[in-house]
Legacy VTK file of the C-alpha trace (Angstrom):
# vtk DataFile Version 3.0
C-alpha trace
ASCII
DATASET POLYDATA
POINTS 455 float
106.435 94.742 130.184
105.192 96.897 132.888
102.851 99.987 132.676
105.231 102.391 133.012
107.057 101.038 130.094
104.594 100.965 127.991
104.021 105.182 129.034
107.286 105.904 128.391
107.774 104.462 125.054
104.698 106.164 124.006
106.648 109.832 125.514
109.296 108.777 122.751
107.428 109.616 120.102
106.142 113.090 121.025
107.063 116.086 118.806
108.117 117.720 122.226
112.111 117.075 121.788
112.803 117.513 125.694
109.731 115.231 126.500
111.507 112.493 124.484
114.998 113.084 126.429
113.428 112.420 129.611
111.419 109.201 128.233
114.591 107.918 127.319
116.850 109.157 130.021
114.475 107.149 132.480
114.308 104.105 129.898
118.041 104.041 129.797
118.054 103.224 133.148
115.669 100.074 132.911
118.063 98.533 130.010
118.825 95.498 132.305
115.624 95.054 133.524
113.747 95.229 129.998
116.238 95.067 127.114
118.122 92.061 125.667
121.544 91.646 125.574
123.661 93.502 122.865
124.719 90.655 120.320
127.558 91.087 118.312
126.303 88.384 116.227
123.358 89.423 116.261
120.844 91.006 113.417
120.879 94.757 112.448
118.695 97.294 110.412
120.779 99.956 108.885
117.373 101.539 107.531
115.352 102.948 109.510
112.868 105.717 108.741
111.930 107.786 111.753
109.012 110.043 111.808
110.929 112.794 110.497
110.548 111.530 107.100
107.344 108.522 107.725
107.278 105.888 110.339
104.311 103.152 109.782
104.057 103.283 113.461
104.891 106.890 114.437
108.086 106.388 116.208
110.820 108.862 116.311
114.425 108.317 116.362
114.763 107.959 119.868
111.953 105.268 119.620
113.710 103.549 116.947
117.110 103.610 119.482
114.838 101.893 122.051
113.795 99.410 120.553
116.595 98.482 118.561
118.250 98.514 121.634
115.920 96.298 123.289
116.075 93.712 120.795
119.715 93.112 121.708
120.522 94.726 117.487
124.016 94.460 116.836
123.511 98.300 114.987
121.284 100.322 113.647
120.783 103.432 110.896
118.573 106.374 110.772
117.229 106.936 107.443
115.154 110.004 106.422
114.146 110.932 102.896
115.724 114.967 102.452
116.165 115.789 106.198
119.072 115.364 108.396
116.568 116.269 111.684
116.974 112.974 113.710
120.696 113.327 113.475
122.150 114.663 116.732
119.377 112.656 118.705
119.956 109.450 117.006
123.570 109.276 117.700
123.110 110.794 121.412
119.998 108.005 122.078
122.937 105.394 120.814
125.350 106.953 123.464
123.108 106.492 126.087
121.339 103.015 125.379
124.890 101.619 124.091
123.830 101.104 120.618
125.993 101.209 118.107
124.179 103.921 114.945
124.772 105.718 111.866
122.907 108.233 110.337
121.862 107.709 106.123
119.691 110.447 104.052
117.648 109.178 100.955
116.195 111.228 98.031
115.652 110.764 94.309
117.552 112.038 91.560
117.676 111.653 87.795
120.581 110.173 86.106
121.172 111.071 83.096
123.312 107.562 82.240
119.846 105.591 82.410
117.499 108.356 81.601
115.050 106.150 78.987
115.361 103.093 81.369
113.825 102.438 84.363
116.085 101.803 87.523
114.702 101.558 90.811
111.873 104.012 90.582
109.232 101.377 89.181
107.973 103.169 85.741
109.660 106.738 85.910
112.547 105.903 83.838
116.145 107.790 84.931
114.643 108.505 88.679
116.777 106.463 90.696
116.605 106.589 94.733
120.278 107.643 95.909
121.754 107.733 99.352
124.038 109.605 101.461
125.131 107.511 104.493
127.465 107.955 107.403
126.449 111.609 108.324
127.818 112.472 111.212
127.703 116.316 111.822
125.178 118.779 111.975
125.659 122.139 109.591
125.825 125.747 110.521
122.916 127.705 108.748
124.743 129.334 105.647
127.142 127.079 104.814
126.829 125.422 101.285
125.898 122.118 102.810
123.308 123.733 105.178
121.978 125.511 101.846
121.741 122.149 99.512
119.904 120.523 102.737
117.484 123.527 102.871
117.322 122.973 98.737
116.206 119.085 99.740
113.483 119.982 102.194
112.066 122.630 99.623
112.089 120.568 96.822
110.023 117.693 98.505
107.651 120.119 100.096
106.970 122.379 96.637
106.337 118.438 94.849
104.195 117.697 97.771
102.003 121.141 97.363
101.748 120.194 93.354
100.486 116.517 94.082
97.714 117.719 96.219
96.985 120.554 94.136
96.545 117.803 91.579
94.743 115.544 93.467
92.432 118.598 95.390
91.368 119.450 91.315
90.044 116.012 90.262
88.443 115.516 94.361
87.378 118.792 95.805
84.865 117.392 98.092
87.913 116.450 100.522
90.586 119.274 98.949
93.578 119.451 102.043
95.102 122.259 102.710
98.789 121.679 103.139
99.333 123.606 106.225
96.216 122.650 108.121
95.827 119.292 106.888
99.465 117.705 106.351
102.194 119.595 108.435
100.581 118.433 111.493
101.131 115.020 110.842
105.095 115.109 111.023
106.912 117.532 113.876
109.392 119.672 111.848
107.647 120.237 108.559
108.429 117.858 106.033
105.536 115.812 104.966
105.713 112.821 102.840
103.255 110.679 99.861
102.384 108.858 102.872
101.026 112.057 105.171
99.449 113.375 102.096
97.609 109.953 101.899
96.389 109.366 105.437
95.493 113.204 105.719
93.352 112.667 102.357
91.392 109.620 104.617
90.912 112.075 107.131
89.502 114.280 105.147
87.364 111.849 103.644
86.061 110.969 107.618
85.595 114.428 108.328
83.433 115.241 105.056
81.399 112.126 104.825
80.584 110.880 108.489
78.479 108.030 107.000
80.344 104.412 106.477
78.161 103.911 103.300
78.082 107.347 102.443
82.180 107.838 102.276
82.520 104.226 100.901
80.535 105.369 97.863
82.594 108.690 97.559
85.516 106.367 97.421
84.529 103.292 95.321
85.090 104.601 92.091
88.529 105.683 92.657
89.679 102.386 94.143
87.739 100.644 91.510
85.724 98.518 94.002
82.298 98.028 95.155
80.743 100.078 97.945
80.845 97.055 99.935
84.106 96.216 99.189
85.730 100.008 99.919
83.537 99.813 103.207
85.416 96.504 104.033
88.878 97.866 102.770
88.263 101.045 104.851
88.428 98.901 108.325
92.131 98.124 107.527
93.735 101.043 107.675
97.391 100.401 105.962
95.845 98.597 103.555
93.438 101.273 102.494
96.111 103.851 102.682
98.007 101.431 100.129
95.398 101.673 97.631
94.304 104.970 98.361
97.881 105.783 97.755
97.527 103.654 93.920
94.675 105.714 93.289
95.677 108.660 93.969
99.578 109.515 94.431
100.968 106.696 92.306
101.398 106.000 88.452
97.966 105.869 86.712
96.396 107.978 89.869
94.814 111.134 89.454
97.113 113.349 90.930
100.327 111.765 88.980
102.607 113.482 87.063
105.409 112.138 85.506
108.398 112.779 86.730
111.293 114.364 84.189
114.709 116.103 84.629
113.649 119.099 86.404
111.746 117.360 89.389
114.933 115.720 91.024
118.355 117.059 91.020
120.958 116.059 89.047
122.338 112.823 90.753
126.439 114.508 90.548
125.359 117.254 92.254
123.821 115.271 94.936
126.467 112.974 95.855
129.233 116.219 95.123
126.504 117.203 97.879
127.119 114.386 100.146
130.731 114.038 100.001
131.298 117.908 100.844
129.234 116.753 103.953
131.750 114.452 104.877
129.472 111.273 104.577
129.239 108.506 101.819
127.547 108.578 98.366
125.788 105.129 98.085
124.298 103.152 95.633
120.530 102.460 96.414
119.144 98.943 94.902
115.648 97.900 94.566
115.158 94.340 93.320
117.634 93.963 90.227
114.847 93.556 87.584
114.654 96.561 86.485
116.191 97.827 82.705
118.918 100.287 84.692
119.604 97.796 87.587
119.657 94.289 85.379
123.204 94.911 84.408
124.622 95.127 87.743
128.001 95.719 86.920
127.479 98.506 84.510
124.995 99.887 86.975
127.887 99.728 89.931
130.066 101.334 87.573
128.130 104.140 86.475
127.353 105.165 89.899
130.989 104.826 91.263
131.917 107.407 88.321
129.647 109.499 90.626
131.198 108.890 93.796
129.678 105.949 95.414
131.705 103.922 97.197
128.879 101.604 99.523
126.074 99.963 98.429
122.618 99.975 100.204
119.061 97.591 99.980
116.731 95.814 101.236
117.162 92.515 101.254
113.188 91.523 102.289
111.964 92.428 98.715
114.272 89.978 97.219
113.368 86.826 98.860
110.323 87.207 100.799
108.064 86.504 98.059
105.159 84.080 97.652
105.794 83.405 93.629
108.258 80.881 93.848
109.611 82.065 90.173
109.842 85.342 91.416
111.659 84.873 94.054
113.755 82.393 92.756
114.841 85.318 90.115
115.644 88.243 93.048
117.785 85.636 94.745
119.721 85.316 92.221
119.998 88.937 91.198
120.547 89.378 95.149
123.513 86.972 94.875
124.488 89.106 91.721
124.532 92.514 93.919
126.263 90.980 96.313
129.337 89.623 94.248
129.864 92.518 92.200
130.157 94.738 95.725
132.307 92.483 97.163
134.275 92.709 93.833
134.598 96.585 94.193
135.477 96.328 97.896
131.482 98.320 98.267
130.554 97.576 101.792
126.609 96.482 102.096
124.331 98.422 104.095
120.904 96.814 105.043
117.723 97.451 106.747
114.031 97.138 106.548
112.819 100.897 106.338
109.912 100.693 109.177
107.881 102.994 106.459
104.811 100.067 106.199
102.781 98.060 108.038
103.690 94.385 108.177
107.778 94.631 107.366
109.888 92.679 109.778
111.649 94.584 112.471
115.041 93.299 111.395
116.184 90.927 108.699
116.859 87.601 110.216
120.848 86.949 109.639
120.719 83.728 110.845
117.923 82.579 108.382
118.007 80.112 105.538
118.829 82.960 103.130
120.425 85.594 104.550
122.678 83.324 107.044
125.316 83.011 104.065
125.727 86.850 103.872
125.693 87.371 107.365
128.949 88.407 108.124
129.400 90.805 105.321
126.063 92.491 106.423
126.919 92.916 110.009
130.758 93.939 108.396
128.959 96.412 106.899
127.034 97.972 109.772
130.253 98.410 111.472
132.028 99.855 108.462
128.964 102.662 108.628
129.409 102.994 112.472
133.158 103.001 111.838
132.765 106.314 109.652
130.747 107.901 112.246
133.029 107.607 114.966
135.969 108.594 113.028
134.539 111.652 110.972
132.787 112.693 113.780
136.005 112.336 116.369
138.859 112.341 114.800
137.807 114.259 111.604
138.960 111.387 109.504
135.524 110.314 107.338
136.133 107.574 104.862
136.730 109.585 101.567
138.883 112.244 103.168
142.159 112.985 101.703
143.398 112.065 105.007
141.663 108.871 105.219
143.115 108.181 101.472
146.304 108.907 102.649
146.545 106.733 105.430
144.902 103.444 103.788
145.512 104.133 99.887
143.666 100.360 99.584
139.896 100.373 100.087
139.920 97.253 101.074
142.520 97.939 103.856
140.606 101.134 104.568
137.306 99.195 105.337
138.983 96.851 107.213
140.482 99.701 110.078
136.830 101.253 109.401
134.868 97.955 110.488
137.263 97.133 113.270
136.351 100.892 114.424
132.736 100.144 114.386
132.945 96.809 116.014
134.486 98.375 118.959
131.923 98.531 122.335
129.493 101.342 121.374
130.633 104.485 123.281
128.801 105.520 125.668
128.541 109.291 126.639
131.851 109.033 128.754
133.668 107.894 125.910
131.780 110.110 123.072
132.755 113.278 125.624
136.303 111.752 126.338
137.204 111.481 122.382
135.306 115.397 121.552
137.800 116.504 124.170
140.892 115.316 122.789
140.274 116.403 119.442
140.638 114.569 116.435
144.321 113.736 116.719
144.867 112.164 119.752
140.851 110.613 119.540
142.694 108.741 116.789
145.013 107.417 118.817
142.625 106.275 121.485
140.562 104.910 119.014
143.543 102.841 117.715
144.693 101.746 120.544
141.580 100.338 121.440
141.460 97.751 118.396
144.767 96.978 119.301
143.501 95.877 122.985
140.259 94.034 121.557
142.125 92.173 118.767
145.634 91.543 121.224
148.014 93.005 118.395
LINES 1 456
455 0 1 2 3 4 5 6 7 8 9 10 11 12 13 14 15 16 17 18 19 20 21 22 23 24 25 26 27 28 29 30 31 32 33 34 35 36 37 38 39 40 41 42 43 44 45 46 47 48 49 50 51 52 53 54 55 56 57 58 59 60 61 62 63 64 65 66 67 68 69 70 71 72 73 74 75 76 77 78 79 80 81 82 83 84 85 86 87 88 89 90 91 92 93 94 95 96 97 98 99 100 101 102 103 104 105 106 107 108 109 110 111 112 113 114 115 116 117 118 119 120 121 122 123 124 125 126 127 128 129 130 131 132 133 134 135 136 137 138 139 140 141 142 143 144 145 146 147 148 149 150 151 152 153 154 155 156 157 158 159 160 161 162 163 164 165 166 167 168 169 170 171 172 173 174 175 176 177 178 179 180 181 182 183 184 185 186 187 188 189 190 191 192 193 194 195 196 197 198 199 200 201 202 203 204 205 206 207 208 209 210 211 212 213 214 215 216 217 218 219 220 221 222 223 224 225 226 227 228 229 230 231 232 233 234 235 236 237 238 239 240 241 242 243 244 245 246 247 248 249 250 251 252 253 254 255 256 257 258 259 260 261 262 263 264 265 266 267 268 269 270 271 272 273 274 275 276 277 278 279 280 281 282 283 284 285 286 287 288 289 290 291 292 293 294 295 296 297 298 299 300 301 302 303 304 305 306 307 308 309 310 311 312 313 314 315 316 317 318 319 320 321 322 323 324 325 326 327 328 329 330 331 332 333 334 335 336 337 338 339 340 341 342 343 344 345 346 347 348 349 350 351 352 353 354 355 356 357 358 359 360 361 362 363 364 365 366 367 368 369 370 371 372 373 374 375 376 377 378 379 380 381 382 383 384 385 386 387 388 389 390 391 392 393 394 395 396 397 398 399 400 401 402 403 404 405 406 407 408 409 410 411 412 413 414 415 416 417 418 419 420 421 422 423 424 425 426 427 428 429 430 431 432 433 434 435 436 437 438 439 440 441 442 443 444 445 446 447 448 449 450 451 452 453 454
């Protein structure tokens, strides 16, 4: 990869919006030259964090486009925890790379159904981490879903202010101060656990200059040696890991345990989401858990809610070095997978891109994943499908009109995939369907699965 590349990738990530266009404007125009070919059987990530929320690597979501793109991904999702900021570039990036996308928002909220249990919140029993995917619309400032979106970004940032209020208490020789310290880090004001952590090593940097000096400062919170936090230090992600143990997570000194007022209700999030026009879903960590080990029930519980797709991770189930271990998540893998299947829940997928070390993609053609592979790449699609169609022809999967038209879900999926599996539209097309609003975009969205599948 040439020079120039290289310099324009790195213009992707810049908190200057219009400096991104260009970078990608002038990338789009090397696709041949430096990307892979699209594969329709090939891999996808459906969960990507950008650096609206935290990217391990800084990228934004016209980065993430890129290089999805240039890996030849079949699809790929934008996933930000409480902001919908990447939105309108992430869909615009796909337009003009021809990559298919969809757009996801994670939070956490507390449901009441498994409130002495945990679920997928590892020891903070009834916090479970809950999706909304298949946005496709930005909101007008005032209107009720604007307002529960500006709720979102307010609750993360007052929880973030607490936790280093907490953690500035029990360390005050490297206190942060939010606005100085953290908002820089991310471009439109929503900071993360991860900021707060890599501002804190800052800090740490700034206040003791000294290698052996700021080792010894941090030894006894890490519970290692001088020599050993000195050592630790030189590895950046894995000192913000345990940096993040000591101070952030359970048993840290700036934890507090979470209860029913820290997270909202989870009905009034996905009410939230579906008044959006996108998809409550059904976030899944590993199975193991007390809430998640009866998968059904679990499934059920959350459909009551609204949730009609189901979303993971597949890396933390089989990944593993502990044979046992992963020998167990398989299994409770296979488990998810059957019961979604059995409630016609399409599966979402992805990675996250939110640490050091994860792979870009999950490998669909692998020893483990190759016997899921087409419902995985089904279900990128589906989510692609309920882009196009809520965001042309005003027809998002749990519409009346949508319900009307397909009264089977399994029927309904099937029209939604075939949708998404079309050629991604490119800016022609995405200006060609805006303009002939939603009724006759139906139509020519239609027609064209008729003239890909010859019915």
């Amino acid at each position: 990869m040439s020079n120039a590349v290289r310099e324009l990738e790195v213009r992707l990530d810049s908190y200057d919006a219009k400096e991104r266009g260009a970078a990608l404007s002038t990338l789009a125009g090397l696709i041949d030259e430096v990307c892979e070919p699209a594969d329709d059987n090939g891999d996808v990530n459906m969960h990507c964090h950008s650096f609206f929320s935290y990217n391990a690597d800084g990228w934004s979501p016209s980065r993430i486009a890129w290089e999805c793109r240039k890996r030849g991904l079949l699809a790929a999702g934008l996933c930000d925890f409480d902001v919908l900021d990447g939105l309108e570039e992430f869909i615009e990036a796909g337009h003009l790379l021809g990559l298919r996308t969809a757009v996801h928002l994670e939070t956490r909220a507390f449901f009441d159904a498994f409130a002495s249990v945990d679920i997928n919140s590892p020891g903070e029993p009834g916090v479970n981490y809950v999706m909304g995917t298949g946005f496709y619309r930005s909101f007008a400032e005032g209107t009720p879903q604007a307002e529960t979106l500006a709720e979102l970004r307010q609750g993360a940032t007052q929880r973030n202010q607490e936790l280093i209020a907490r953690i500035n208490a029990k360390i005050p020789q490297v206190a942060l101060d939010y606005q100085r310290d953290v908002l820089p880090l991310t471009p439109r004001g929503v900071a993360t656990e991860r900021h707060i952590i890599r501002a804190y090593g800052v800090a740490g940097q700034r206040i003791f200059p000294d290698t052996n000096t700021r080792a010894a400062f941090w030894a006894p919170l890490l519970k290692l040696s001088t020599e050993a936090a000195a050592e630790l230090e030189r590895d950046t992600p894995k000192f913000d890991e345990a940096l993040r143990g000591a101070l952030a997570k359970r048993g840290g000194v700036g934890y507090k345990q979470p209860d029913t007022t820290t997270f909202p209700p989870i009905g009034k999030f996905t009410a939230w989401v579906n008044s959006c026009g996108a998809i409550p879903t059904a976030t899944w960590l590993d199975g193991t858990s007390g809430g998640e080990a009866d998968c059904a029930r679990w499934l059920e519980a959350l459909i009551d809610y609204g949730c009609a797709v189901v979303a993971f991770i597949p890396d933390r189930n089989w990944n593993l070095k502990n044979r046992q271990d992963r020998e167990v998540k398989i299994a409770k893998m296979d488990e998810l997978v059957r019961e979604s299947v059995k409630r016609d829940m399409p599966l979402i997928i992805g990675t996250e891109m939110n640490k050091k070390g994860l792979p870009f993609a999950d490998d669909l053609n692998g020893p483990v994943l190759s016997k899921y592979s087409e419902l995985f790449r089904d279900g990128a699609k589906f989510i692609v499908g309920q882009t196009i169609l809520g965001r042309y022809a005003a027809m998002p999967y749990l519409s009346e009109r949508a319900a009307a038209a397909w009264p089977s879900a399994s029927k309904r999926n099937e029209f939604y995939t075939k949708v998404g599996g079309l050629p991604p539209l490119d800016r022609a097309d995405a200006e060609a369907l805006q303009a002939a609003g939603p009724d006759k975009a139906f139509g020519m969205l239609a027609d064209k699965i008729e003239l890909s599948t010859g019915a």
